[in-house]
DRENDOZA-429282 format. One record per residue: residue in three letters; y, z, x of N, C-alpha, C in turn. Coordinates in steps of 0.1 Angstrom, whole numbers, plus 5000, padded with zeros to 4 digits. Atoms other than C-alpha are relative to their C-alpha. Last residue first. Example, Ala and Ser with C-alpha at 12.3 -4.5 7.8 and 13.67 -1.06 7.14 Angstrom:
% DRENDOZA-429282
ser498950004991498950715137501150084992/ala498850005009495550785123501250005009/
This chain:
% DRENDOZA-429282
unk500750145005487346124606500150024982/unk499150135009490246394613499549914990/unk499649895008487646654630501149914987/unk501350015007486246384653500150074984/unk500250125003489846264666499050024990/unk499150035006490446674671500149844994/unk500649925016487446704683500850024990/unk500850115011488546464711499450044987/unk499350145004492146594718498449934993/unk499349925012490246984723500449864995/unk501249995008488046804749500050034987/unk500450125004491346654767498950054991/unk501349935003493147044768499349814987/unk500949975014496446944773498649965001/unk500550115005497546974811499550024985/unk501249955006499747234823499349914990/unk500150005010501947094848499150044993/unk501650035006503047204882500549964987/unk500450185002506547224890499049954996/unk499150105007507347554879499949885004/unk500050015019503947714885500949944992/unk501350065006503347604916500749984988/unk499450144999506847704933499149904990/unk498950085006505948014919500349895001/unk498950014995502448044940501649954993/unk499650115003499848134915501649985008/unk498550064994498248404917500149915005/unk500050104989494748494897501249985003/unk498650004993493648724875499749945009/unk499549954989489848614858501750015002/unk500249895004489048494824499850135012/unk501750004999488248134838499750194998/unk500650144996492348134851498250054997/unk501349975008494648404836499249865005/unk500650105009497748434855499150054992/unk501249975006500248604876499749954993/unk500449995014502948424895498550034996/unk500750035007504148454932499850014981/unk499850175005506948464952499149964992/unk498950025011505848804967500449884997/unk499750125012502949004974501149944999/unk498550104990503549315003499549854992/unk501250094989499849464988501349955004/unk500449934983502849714971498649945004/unk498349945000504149394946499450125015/unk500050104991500449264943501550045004/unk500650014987499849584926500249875008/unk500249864993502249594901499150015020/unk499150014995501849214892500650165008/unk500350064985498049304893501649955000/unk500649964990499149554863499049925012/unk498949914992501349374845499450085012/unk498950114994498949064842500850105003/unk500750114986496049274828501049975008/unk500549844992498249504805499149945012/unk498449924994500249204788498950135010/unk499250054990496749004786500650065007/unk500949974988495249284766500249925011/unk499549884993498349264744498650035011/unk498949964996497848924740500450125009/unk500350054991494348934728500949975013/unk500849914993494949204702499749925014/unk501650015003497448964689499350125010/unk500850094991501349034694498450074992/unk500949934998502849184659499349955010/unk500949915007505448964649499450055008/unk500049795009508148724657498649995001/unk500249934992508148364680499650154998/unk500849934990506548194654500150095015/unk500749905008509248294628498449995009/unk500149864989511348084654499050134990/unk499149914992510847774635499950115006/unk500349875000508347674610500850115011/unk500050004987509747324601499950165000/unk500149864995508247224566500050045016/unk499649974983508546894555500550144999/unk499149864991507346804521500350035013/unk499749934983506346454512500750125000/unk498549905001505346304479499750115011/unk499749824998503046034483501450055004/unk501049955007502645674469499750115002/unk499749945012505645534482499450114994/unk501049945003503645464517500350104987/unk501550105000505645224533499350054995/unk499950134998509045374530498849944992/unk499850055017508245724520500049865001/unk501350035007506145714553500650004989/unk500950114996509645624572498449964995/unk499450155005511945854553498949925002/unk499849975011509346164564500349874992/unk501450015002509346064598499949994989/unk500150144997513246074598498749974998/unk499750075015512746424582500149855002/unk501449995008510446514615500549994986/unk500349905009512646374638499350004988/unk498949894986513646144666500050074993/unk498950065010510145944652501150095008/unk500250095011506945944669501349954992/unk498650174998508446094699500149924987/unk500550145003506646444693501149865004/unk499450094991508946744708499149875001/unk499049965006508846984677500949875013/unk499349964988505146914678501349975001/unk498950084991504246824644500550065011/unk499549844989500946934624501149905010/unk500050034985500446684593500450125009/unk499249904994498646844561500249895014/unk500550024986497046574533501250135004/unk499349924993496746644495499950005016/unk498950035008494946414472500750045005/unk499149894995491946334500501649964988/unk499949915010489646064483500850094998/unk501649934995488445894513500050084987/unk501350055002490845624502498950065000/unk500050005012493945874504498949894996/unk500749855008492645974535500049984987/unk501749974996492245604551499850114991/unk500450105009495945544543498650014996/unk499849945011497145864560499349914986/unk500949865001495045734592500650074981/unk501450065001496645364589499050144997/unk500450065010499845544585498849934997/unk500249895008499445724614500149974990/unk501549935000498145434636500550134990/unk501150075007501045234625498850094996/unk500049995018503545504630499049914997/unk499350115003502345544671499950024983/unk500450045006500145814686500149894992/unk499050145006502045834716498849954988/unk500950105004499646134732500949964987/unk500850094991501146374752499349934999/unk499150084993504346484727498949915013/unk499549964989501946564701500649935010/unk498750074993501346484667500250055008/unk499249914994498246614647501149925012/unk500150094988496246424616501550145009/unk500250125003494846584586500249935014/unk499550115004494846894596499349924999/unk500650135004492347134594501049914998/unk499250045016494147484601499349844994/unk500249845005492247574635500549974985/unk501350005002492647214648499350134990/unk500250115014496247184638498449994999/unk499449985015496947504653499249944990/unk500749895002495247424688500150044982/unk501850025000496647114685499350105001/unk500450085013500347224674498449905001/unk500049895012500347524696499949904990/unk501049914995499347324733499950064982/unk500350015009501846994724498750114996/unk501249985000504147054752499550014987/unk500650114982507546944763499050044996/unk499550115001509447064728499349945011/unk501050084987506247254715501449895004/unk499049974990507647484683499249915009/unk500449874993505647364651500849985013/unk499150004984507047094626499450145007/unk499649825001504647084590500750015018/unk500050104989504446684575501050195005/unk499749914995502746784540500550015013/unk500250034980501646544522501250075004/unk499050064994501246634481499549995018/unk500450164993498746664457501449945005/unk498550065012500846974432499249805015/unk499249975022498047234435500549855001/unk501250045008496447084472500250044982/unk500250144999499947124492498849944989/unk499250055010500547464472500049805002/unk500250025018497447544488501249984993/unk501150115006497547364522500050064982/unk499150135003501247544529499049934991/unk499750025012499147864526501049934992/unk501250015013496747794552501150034988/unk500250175004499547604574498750064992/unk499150095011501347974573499349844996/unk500049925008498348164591501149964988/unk500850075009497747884611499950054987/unk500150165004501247874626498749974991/unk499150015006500948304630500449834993/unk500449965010497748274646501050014984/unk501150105009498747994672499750054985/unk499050055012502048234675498849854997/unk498849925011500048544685500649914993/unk501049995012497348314708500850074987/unk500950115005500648194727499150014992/unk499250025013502948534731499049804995/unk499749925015501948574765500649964989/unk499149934993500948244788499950144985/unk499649885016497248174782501150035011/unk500550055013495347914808500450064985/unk500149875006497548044842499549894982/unk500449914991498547814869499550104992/unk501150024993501047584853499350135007/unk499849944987502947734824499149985010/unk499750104987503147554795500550005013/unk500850064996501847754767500049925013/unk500650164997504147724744498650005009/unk501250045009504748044734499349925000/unk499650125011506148174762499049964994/unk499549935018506048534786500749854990/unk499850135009504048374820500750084990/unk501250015010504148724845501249904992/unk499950015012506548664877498750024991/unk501450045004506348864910500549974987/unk499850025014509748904931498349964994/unk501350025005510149054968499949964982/unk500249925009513948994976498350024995/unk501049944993514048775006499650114994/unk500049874997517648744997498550025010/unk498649975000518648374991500050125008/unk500050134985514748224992500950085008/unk500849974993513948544965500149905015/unk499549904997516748464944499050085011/unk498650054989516048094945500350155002/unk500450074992512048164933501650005006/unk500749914989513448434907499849925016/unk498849884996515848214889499350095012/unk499150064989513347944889500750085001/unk501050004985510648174875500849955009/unk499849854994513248244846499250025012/unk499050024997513147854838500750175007/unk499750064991509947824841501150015004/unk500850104996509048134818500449895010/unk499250115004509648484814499249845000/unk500850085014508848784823500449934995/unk499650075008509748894861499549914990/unk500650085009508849174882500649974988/unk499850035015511249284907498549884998/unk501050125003510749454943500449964984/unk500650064988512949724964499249864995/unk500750085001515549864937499449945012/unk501450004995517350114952498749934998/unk500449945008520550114927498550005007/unk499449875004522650004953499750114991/unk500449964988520149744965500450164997/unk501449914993519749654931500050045011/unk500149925007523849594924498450074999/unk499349904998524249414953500150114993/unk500249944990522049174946500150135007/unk501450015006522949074913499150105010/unk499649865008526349054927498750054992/unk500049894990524848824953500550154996/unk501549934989523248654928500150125008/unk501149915009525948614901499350065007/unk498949864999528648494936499150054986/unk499849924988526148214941500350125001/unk498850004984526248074912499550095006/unk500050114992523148054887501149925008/unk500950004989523048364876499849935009/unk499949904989526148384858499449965013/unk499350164987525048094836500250055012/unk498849924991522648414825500849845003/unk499750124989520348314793501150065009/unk498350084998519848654780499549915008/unk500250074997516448904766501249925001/unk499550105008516449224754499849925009/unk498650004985514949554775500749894993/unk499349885000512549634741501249995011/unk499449924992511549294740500750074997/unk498450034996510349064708499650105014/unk499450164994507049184691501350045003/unk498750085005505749554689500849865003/unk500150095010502249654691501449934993/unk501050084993502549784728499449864984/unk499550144998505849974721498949854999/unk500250125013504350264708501149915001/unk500949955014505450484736500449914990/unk500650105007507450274768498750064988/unk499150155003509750494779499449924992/unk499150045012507150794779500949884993/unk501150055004505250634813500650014980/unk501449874997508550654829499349964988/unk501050035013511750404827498850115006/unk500949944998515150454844499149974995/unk500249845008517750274827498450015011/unk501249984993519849964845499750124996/unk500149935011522849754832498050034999/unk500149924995524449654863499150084988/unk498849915005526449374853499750155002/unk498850054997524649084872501050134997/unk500349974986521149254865501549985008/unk499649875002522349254824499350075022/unk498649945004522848914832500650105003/unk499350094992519548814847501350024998/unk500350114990517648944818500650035017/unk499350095006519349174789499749875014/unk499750095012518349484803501049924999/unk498950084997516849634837500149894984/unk499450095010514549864834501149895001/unk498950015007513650044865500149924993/unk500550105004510150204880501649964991/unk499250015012509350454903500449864990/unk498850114996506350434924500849964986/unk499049934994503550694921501349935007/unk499850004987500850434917501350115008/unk501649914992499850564884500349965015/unk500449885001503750554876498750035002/unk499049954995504150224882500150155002/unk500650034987501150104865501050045015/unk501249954998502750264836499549995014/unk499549895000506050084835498550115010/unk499449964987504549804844500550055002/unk500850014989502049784817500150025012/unk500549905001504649884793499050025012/unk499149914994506849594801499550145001/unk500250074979503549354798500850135005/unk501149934995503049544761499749925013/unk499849855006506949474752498550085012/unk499249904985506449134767500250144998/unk500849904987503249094741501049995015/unk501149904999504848824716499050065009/unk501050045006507348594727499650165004/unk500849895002511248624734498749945002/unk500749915013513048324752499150094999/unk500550125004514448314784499950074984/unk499050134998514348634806499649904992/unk500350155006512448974805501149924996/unk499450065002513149234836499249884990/unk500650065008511549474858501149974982/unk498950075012512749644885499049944992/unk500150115005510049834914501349984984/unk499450015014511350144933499849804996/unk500149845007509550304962501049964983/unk500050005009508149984982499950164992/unk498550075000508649995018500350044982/unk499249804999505850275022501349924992/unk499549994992503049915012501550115003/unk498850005008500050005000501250005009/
């Protein structure tokens, strides 16, 4: 272990998702079994810039672990990204004894860390915290199985007023660079057909597919829409475009919005958040730093930051063919 290390930071950035609460707990905790103090730092990157820093102990974090969103809050910084943010950023953990920061977030809060770590030489460890999914280096970021459950759990009870009143159903899910929650989703909920930004499905082929249902019999179809599909420049434009050619159904459009970032992280989640905080803990005193925590083959595993933000996280080809099979 290393002596250097007597005060770890910790900090969520970016958007919310379900289970940073039970990551920040993790690292509270794990902080305290290693007898190594442990500081809050709220509102990201900002609230580092301005100084706005609480103590934390194993109490701090009671029944937090079932609660969505962040208890520290969460800020875009512009701040951060001058020069003169950083070093005031800097200067304000040295002064406050800070020695190492763990960071929850996602690519765009890994970059913050990765330059603040080149600049300083600051030891930094990030855990994945987004819904998407699209974090190289790690097969489950936090807050992903929580908002698949939540998307399937509303597209089962879109399907029954879709199946009452025999309508088409064209339902928008969060994914602007990645299509991870509306295939998982749309597999899990039985779409009809699913839209993602890594596979150019084209309007023919989806009209050709909507055409097929209403021949197969189907009175009521469900589409799942990744929020960053191409198919159309949006998912009421879509809409116009099957009224067009395909009069013969009545279209609802349902965008599910940030109601999947809320709720109750998943049991699976919060066992994540406690995995991941604690080897970010310990890889922090092993002298660890620049790196990102993961989940790979149901093992921890680190993931060189530079990795994780340029990397890409591939969609899941086997999941794309059962999805084609599942449609028939």
């Amino acid at each position: 272990m290393s002596k250097r290390i007597k005060k770890i930071g910790v900090l969520t950035s970016g958007g919310d998702s379900p289970g940073m609460n039970a990551a920040i707990r993790s690292v509270v905790r794990a902080c305290a079994y290693y007898n190594v103090e442990c500081v809050g730092i709220y509102r990201g990157y900002q609230g580092m810039i301005e100084g706005d820093f609480e103590n934390m102990g194993p109490r701090s974090v009671n029944n937090i672990v079932n609660k969505g969103g962040t208890i520290l809050k969460s800020a875009r910084s512009k701040d951060f990204m001058t020069p003169e943010g950083r070093a005031k950023a800097h200067e304000n953990l040295v002064e406050y004894g800070v020695n190492a920061l763990v960071v929850i977030g996602g690519d765009g809060s890994f970059t913050g860390a990765e330059v603040f770590n080149k600049e300083y030489k600051f030891p930094v460890i990030g855990i994945p915290g987004t819904i998407d999914n699209d974090i190289f280096g790690t097969s489950h970021t936090l807050g992903f199985d929580t908002a698949l459950n939540t998307v399937v759990e509303a597209i089962d009870k879109i399907r029954d007023t879709a199946s009452s009143h025999n309508r088409l159903f064209l339902v928008e899910v969060m994914g602007r660079d990645a299509g991870h929650i509306a295939l998982n989703a749309g597999i899990g909920a039985g779409a009809e057909e699913i839209l993602i930004p890594e596979e150019d499905l084209g309007l023919e082929r989806l009209l050709e597919s909507l055409r097929k249902s209403k021949l197969s019999g189907k009175s009521s179809s469900i589409v799942v829409i990744a929020e960053g599909d191409k198919i159309g420049k949006n998912v009421f434009e879509l809409k116009d475009y099957i009224e067009e050619n395909q009069p013969e159904y009545d279209i609802r459009v349902s965008v599910l919005g940030h109601m999947q970032r809320g709720g109750s992280p998943s049991c699976f989640d919060r066992v994540l958040a406690s995995r991941l905080g604690v080897k970010a803990v310990e890889s922090i005193l092993e002298g660890k730093s620049n790196y990102m925590v993961g989940m790979l083959n149901d093992k921890v595993c680190l993931t060189p930051l530079d990795q994780a933000i340029k990397g890409h996280s591939q969609i899941d080809q086997e999941l794309l063919r059962v999805s084609d099979i599942m449609t028939t």
